[in-house]
Structure formats: C-alpha cells, structure tokens
C-alpha positions in Angstrom: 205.1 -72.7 227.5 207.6 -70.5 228.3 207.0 -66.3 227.4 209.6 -65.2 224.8 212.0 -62.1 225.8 210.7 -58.9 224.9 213.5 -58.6 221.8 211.6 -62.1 221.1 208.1 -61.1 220.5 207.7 -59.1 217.4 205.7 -56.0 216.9 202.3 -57.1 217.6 202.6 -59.4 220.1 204.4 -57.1 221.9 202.0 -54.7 221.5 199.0 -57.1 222.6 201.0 -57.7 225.9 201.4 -53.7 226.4 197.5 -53.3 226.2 196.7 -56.7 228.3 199.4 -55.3 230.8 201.6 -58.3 231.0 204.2 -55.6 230.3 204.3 -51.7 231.1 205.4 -49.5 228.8 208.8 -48.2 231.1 209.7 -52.2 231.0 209.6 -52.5 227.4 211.6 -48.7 226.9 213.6 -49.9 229.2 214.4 -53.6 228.2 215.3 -52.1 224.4 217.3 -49.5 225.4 219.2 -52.2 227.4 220.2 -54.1 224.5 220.9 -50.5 222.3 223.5 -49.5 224.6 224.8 -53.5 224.8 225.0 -54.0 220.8 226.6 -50.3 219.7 229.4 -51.8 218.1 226.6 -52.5 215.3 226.9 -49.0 214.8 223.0 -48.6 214.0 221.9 -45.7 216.4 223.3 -42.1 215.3 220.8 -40.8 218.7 219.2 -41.9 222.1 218.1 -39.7 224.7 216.9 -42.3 227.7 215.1 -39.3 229.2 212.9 -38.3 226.3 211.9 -42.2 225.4 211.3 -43.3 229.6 208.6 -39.4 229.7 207.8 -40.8 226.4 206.7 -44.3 227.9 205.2 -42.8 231.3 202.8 -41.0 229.4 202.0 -44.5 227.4 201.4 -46.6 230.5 199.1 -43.7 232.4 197.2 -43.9 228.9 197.2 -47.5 229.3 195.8 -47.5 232.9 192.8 -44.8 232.2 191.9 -47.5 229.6 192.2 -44.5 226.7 195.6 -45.8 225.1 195.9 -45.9 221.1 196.3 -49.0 219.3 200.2 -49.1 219.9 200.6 -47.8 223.3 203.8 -48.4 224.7 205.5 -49.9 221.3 209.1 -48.7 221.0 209.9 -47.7 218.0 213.2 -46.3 216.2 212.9 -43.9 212.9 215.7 -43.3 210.7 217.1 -40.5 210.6 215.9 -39.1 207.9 212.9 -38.1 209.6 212.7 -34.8 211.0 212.0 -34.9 214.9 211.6 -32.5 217.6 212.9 -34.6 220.4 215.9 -36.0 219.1 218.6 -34.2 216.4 217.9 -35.2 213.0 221.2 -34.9 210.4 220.4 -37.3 207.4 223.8 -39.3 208.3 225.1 -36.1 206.6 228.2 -33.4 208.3 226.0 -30.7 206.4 222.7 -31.1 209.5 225.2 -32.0 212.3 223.2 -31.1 215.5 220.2 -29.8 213.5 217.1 -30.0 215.5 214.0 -29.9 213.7 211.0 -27.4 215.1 208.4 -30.3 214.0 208.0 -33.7 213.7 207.5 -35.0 211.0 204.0 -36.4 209.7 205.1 -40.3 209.7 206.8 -39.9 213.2 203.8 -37.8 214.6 201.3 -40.5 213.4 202.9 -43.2 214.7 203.1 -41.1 218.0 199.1 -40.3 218.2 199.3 -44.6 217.7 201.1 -44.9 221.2 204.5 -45.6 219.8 207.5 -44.6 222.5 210.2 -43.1 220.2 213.8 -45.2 221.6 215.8 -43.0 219.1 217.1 -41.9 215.7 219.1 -44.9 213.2 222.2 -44.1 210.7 221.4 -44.1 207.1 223.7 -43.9 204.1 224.0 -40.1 203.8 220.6 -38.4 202.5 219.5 -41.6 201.8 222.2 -42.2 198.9 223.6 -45.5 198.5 222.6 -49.0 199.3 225.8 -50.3 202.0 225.3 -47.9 205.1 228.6 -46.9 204.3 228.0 -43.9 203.4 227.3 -42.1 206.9 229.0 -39.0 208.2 227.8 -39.2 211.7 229.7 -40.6 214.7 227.0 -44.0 215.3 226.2 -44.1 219.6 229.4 -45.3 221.5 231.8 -44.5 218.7 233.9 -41.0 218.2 234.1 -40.9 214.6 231.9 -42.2 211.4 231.7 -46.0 211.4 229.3 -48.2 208.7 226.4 -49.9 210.1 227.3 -53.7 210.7 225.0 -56.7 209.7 224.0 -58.7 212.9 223.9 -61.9 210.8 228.0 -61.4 210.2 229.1 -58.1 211.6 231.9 -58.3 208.2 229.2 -57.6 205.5 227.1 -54.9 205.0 223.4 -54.6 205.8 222.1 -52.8 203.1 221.3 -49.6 202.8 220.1 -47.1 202.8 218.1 -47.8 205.5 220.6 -50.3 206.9 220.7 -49.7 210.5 216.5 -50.0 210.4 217.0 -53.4 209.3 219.8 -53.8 211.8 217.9 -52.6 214.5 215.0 -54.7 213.9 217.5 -58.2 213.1 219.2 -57.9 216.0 216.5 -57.0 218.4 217.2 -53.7 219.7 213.5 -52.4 218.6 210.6 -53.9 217.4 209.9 -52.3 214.5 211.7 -49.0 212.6 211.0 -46.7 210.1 212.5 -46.9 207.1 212.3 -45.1 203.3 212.8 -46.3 200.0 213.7 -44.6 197.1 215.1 -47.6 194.8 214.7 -50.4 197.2 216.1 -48.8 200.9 213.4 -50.8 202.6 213.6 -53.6 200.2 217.2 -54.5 199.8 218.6 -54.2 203.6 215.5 -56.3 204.7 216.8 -58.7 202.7 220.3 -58.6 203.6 219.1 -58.4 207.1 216.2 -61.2 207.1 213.6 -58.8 208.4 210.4 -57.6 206.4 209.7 -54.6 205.2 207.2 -53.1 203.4 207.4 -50.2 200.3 203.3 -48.8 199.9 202.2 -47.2 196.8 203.5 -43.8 196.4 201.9 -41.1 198.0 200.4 -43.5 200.6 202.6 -42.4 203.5 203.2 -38.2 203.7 206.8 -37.4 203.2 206.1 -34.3 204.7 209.4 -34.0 207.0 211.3 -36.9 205.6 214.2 -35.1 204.3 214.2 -35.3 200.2 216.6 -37.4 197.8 214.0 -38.0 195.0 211.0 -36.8 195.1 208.9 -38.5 192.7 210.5 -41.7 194.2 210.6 -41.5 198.0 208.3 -43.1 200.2 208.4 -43.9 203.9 207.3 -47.6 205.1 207.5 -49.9 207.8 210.0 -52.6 208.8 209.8 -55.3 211.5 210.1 -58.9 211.7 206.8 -60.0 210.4 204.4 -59.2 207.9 201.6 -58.9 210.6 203.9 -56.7 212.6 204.3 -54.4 209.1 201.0 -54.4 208.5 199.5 -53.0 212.4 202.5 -50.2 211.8 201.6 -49.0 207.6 198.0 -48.9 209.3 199.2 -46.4 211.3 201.5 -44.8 209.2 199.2 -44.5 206.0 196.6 -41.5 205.0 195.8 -38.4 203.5 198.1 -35.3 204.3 197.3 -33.3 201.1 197.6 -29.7 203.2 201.1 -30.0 203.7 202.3 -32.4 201.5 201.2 -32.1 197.6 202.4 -35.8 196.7 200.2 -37.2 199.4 196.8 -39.2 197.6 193.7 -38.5 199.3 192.7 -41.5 200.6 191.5 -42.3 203.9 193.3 -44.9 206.2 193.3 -48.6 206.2 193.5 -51.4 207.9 196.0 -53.4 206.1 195.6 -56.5 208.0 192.0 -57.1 207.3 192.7 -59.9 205.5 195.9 -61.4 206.9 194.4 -65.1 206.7 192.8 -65.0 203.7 192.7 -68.1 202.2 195.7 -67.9 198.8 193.5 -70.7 196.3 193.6 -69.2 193.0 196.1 -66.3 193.5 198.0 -65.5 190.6 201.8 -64.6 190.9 204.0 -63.3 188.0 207.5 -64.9 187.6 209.2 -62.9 185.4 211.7 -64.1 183.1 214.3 -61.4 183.4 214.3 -61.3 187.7 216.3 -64.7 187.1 218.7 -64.3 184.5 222.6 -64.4 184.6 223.2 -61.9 186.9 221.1 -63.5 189.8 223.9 -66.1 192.4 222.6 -69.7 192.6 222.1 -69.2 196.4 219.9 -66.8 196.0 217.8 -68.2 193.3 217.8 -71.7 194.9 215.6 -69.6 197.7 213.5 -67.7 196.1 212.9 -71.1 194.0 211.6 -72.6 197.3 209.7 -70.1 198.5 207.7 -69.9 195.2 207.7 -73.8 195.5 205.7 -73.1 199.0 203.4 -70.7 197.4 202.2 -73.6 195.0 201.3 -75.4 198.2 199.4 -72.9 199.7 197.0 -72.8 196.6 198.7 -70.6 194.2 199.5 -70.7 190.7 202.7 -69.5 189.0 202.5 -67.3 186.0 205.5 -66.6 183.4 205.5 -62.7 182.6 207.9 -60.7 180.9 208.5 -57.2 182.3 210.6 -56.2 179.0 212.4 -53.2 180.2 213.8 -54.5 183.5 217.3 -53.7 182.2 216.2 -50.0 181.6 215.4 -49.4 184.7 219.1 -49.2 186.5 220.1 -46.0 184.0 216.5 -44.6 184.1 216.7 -44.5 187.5 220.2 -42.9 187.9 219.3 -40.1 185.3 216.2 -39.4 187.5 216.9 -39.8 190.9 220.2 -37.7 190.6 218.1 -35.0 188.6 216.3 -34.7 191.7 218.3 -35.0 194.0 220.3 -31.9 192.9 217.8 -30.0 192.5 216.0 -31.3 196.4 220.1 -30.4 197.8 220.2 -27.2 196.5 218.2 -25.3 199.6 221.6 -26.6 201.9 223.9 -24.0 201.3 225.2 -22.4 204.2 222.4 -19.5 204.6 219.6 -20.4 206.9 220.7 -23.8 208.3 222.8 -26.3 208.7 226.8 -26.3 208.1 228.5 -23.2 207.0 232.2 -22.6 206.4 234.2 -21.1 208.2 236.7 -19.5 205.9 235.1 -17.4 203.1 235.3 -13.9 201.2 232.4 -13.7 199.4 228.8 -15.5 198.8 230.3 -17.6 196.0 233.4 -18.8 198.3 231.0 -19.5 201.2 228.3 -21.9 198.8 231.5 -23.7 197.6 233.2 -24.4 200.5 229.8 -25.1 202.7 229.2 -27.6 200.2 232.1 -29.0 199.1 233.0 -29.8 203.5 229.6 -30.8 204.3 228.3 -33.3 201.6 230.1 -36.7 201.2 231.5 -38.5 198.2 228.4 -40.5 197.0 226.6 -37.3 197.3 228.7 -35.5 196.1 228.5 -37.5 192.8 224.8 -37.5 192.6 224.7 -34.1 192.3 227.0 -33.7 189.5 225.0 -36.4 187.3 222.2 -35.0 188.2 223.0 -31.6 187.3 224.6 -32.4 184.0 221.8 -34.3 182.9 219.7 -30.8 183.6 222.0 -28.5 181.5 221.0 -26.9 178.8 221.6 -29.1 175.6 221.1 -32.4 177.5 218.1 -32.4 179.6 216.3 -33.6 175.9 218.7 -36.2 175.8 218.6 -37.9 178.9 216.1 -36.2 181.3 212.9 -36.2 179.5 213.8 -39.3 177.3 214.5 -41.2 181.0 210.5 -39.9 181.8 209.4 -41.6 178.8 210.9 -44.6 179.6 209.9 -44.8 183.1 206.1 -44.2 181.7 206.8 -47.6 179.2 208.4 -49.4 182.4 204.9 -48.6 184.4 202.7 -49.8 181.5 205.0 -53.2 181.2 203.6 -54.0 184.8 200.1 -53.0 184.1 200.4 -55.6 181.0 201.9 -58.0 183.5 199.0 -57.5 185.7 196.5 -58.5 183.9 197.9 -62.1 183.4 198.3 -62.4 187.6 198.1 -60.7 190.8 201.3 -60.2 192.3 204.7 -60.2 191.4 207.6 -62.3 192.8 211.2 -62.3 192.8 214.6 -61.9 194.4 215.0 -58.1 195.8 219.1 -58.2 195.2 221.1 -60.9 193.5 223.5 -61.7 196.2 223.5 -62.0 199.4 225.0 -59.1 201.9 228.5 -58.3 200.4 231.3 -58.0 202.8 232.5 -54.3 204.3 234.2 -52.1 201.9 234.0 -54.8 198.9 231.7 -52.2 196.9 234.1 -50.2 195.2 232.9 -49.4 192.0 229.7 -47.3 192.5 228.2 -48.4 188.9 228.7 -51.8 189.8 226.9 -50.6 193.1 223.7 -49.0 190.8 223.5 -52.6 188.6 223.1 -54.3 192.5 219.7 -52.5 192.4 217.9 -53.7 189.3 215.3 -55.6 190.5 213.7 -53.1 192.9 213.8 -50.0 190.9 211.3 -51.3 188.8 208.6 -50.7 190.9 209.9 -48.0 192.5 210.0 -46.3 188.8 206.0 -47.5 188.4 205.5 -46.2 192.1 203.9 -49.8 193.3 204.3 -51.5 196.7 206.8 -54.0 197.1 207.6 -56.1 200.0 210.5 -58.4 200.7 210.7 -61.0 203.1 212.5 -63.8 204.7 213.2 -66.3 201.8 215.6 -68.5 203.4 219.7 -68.5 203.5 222.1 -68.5 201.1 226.5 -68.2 200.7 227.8 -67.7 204.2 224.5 -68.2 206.1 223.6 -64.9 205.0 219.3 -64.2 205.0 217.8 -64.1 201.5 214.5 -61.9 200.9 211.6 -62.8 198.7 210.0 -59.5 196.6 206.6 -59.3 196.0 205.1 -56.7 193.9 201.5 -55.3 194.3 199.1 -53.3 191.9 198.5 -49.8 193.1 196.7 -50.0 196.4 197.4 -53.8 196.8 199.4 -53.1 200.1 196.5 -55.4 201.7 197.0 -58.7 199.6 200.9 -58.3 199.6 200.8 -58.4 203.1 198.1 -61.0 202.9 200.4 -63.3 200.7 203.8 -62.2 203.2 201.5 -63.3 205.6 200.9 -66.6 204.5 204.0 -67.9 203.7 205.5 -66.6 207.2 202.9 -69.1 208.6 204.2 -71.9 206.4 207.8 -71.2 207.1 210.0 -69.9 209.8 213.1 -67.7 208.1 212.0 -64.9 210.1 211.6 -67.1 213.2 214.3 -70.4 213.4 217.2 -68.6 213.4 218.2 -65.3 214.9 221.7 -63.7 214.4 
C-alpha cells in the first residue's frame, strides 16, 4: 500500500506520522510551504515568513526527539487573519491594519501553539470578517501586487465562501492541513461547504476570542477547519477551554476531548429535518444531496424527525440589525489615534476621523456601519435593536422546542452551490444567501457542515448539522460517521 503525499493525509494522520517519526517536522513545513508558493494564484495567503515557520518546526522535531512533544507536534497549521499574531502581521483583510503587528498572540493561536502546531502563515478573509465571497479583501494575497478575491480550488471562477474563504481554500486544495477559521453567521459553515472541507462552529464562548479581531461580539466564535471530522475534532480539543481572565464571553469550562466518542455506534439517534431548511429557495442540486446524505444516516441506525423551526425566516433581518449594531460600535476604537491607518491630509480631529475612516475601511464595511449605527440612534434603537433581541431570544427557544423531539439538526448550510466571481452584486440578496446558518448562530449552538456530495458544475455540497449547547462531541461523532460511510471528502480532490 502505497503512503499518501503529505497534502494527502489529513490532520491526524499526519500528525500520528509526526510523533511516530515517519516524517519530521522541517519535511512537513517544508512540503506545505512548497505547494503555498506553487498555488498563489488561489490568492489564499495574505503572509508567510519561511523563516519564522522552518525555527518554528526545529523547535517541534527537537521536542519530538527528547520524547516531550505536545499532542500536535510538528502540525502546520494556517490562521486567518483575523487572529492577532506576534510572528506574522495581522490586518483583518482590511487597508485600515496594513502592516500592523500584534504585541501578543492571540489565545486560539497560542493554544494551538503549546499543542505543537508550526504556524505556515496568515489567510485573507473578507474584510473584518464581513461578507460571505472573499471578495471583500483589501490586502495584496502572496505573489500578487494589488487586492485579488480568494479563488475556489474546485473552479478557480467561483467563489469560496467567505468569510473565511481562503481557510477553506487552504485546506481544499492542500496547502495546510488544517486552518483556523471564525464564524459569525456561518464563516466556517458556508465556505466549507463551497469548498468540500469540514468545519466546525462550537458553542459560543467555547473557544476565547481573546485577540480575534471583533465584527460581532455576541456572535463571533473561532473554530476549526480541515478535511475530516476526526481531523476537526484533535484541533477544537486543542483550541477549546476556559479564558475567563482575559476574555469575559469565555464559559468556564474545562477542556475536552471531543473525539471521545468518534465511533460511537448512531442506533437510535434522533435528527430534526426541518420543514423550512427545504423550501423554495433551496436549488435541486443541493437538496438532491443533502437528501442522500440523510438517506445514509437512516442506514447507519438513525431516525429522521420532522421539526419546525418557525422563525427561520426571521433570522436573516435579525441578524443584520444585530450584527451591524455591533459591529459599529466593535469599529469605532480604529480611528487614526493609537493604531493603525491615519490620513495624511487633515486640519483638525474631526477631518482626521473622517478621512482615516472613510480611506481605510472598504465598501461592505463601510455599509455595516451605517446600518448599524442608524439602528442605534436615538428614536430607533426601540424599534429595531431591542425588538431584533427579542426575537433572537424566540429564535433560541424554537430550537430548544425542536430539541426535545431529536438530537441534532440537519440541513443544507447555503442553498446553492459556490456562485461564480463577481456574480454577487446585490448585498441583500447576498444577506438572504445566509439563512440557514444564522439560526444557530443567533441561538449560539454548534454547527458543523460537511462534505454532502456534488451538485451544478461539479461544485462540493456541505451537509449542516446542528448540536444542543455543548453537543460539539456527538456532532462530530455523527460527522464522523457518515465520513466513514462515504468518501466526499476523500474521492475527489480539486
């Protein structure tokens, strides 16, 4: 039996070889890098500094030699770059951090670093996180002199999701194992879909967001993506716990081992179909998917549920009252003073906010912050802010209801495939793309999508599943299981 390439293995079998020393840690920085520098014209990387990721990888294999290395010694891994990091310039895809280089790392990047992960460098985003194309970036990509979207590997015409796109990207097309990723409205979800990668959402306040630059901040939460659901769940292990001291949304809960019950057996589960994930809106290709992969669930032991999930279509303006609210509010602090871009040409404090502002944020940013600001104002934060909390309170208790009829959730995460470059021009159009992940986002459960099959064009189709609070372990179980069954994530590769 032959050994696959290194861009072959997946996160944890590449990680096994690391520790059995089939492979060093240099070999595997090395191989990855390789294949960055030979697939640029993806556009995914906005930073790599070979030196920093090869010291990175020495240290790794002398750990792995004293027989003291961490559970992922050696594993390259890519953040996106909305994670603050010491070693590499962190800009949020946006003109208003270019060159900013964070004092700290932040806690998600440190974590994964104390696991043995070697750092290959920093992936474009749509700017501060806001849109869902990879479009949106305002940062020359690796190899390129000017702003370029990130391209899907599957068809380098279409899109791969966003906002984190190029994590997807980077994962799909084998120039890392596994990436970070965050998702505010489906970011993870949606572009490991489009991509046919997994990807995994945890409850909120399960991974620290302490130096993951904010867009929302009742919404955002950082999570794992990589090809499998085994490879997600060795990386959330690592990712997950308490960081209360430094980051106030963080739960107090102690780490996990999320793959404790990978092969558990699914007889009996329970998984909600709701009625309004498959109604007109939803393409045939993509349904005729998802349809099979809940077909294959059946197999496997479990038992399909009708639910309703009555405020679905609430969710989209809900969510666009909110997440804007914040947003403005999180993209105030980057005005000129203390960091980041300032103006050049100014008279007075006023002159100099303006003009900072109006040259360093980019349209869809831009945009968000006027919503979100309006709907803030005095005489309309009654009418739409607090009315949008209520409703996002009555979206939460529609899943609790669903819950106690089943166990998980399932669905499609988007209801087309990946559209083609530039074909997004309306941005509410965009928004309506997004209605089945924000639902749980709203609720703040886990969600998880993966490989469902192919649809229009050849284009990868993701599968959602949707946990109860703390159920990271059985959606990862159920992922899990249906990966064996099948082989989206493995028979084809783009």
């Amino acid at each position: 039996m032959t050994t696959p390439a290194l861009h072959d293995m997946g996160a944890a079998r590449l990680a096994a070889a690391l520790r059995s020393k089939q492979v060093s840690a240099v070999e595997a920085a090395q191989h990855f890098l390789a294949r960055a520098r030979a697939q640029q014209a993806l556009g995914a990387f906005l930073a790599i500094d070979e030196d920093v990721t090869l010291a990175q990888a020495r240290a790794q294999d002398a750990q792995l030699a004293a027989g003291s290395a961490a559970p992922l010694a050696g594993l390259p891994i890519a953040h996106k770059d909305i994670f603050v990091t010491r070693d590499f310039p962190t800009t949020a895809a946006s003109r208003m951090l270019a060159g900013y280089r964070s004092p700290f790392d932040a806690t998600v990047v440190s974590r994964l670093a104390a696991a043995g992960c070697v750092t290959l460098g920093k992936l474009s985003c749509d700017e501060f996180a806001m849109g869902g194309a990879n479009e949106n970036s305002a940062i020359a990509p690796v190899g390129f002199d000017a702003p370029q979207p990130v391209r899907n590997p599957w068809n380098p015409q279409h899109v791969p999701g966003g906002s984190s796109g190029a994590s997807a990207v980077a994962v799909a097309a084998g120039l890392a194992p596994a990436a970070t990723g965050t998702d505010t409205g489906g970011s993870i979800r949606q572009p490991a879909s489009f991509c046919g990668v997994t990807g995994i959402k945890p409850t909120y306040g399960r991974a620290s967001r302490y130096g993951m630059i904010a867009f929302a901040s009742s919404l955002d939460q950082a999570g794992p993506m990589a090809r499998s659901a085994e490879d997600c769940a060795l990386l959330l292990s690592s990712m997950c716990g308490p960081d209360v001291e430094r980051d106030s949304t963080s739960l107090d809960m102690p780490a996990e081992d999320f793959g404790r019950s990978l092969n558990d057996s699914l007889d009996g589960l329970r998984i909600g179909v709701p009625a309004e994930f498959f109604g007109d809106g939803l393409h045939a290709d993509v349904r005729a998917a998802v349809d099979a992969a809940l077909k294959e669930y059946e197999k496997l032991g479990a038992r399909l549920v009708p639910i309703a999930l009555p405020r679905t279509e609430l969710a989209v303006p809900v969510y666009y009252i909110l997440a804007p609210a914040e947003a403005s509010s999180n993209l105030s602090r980057f005005d000129g003073v203390k960091f980041g871009h300032r103006a050049k040409d100014y008279t007075d404090l006023q002159g100099m906010y303006k003009k900072t502002r109006a040259e360093g944020f980019g349209d869809e940013v831009k945009r968000r912050i006027m919503i979100g600001t309006y709907v803030l104002s005095e005489g309309y934060y009654d009418a739409y802010y607090l009315q949008a909390q209520k409703i996002r309170r009555m979206i939460a208790d529609d899943f609790q209801a669903a819950f106690a009829q089943c166990d998980l959730i399932a669905g499609p995460v988007a209801p087309t495939v990946a559209p083609p470059i530039g074909a997004q021009t309306d941005p509410v159009a965009n928004y309506l793309a997004d209605i089945y992940t924000l639902p749980a986002s709203l609720a703040g459960l886990p969600g998880l999508s993966l490989p469902a099959g192919f649809g229009a064009g050849g284009m990868p189709v993701g599968l959602q599943l949707i946990g109860n609070y703390f159920a990271e372990a059985r959606l990862l179980n159920a992922a899990h299981r249906l990966q064996q069954a099948t082989d989206f994530h493995l028979r084809r590769h783009p």
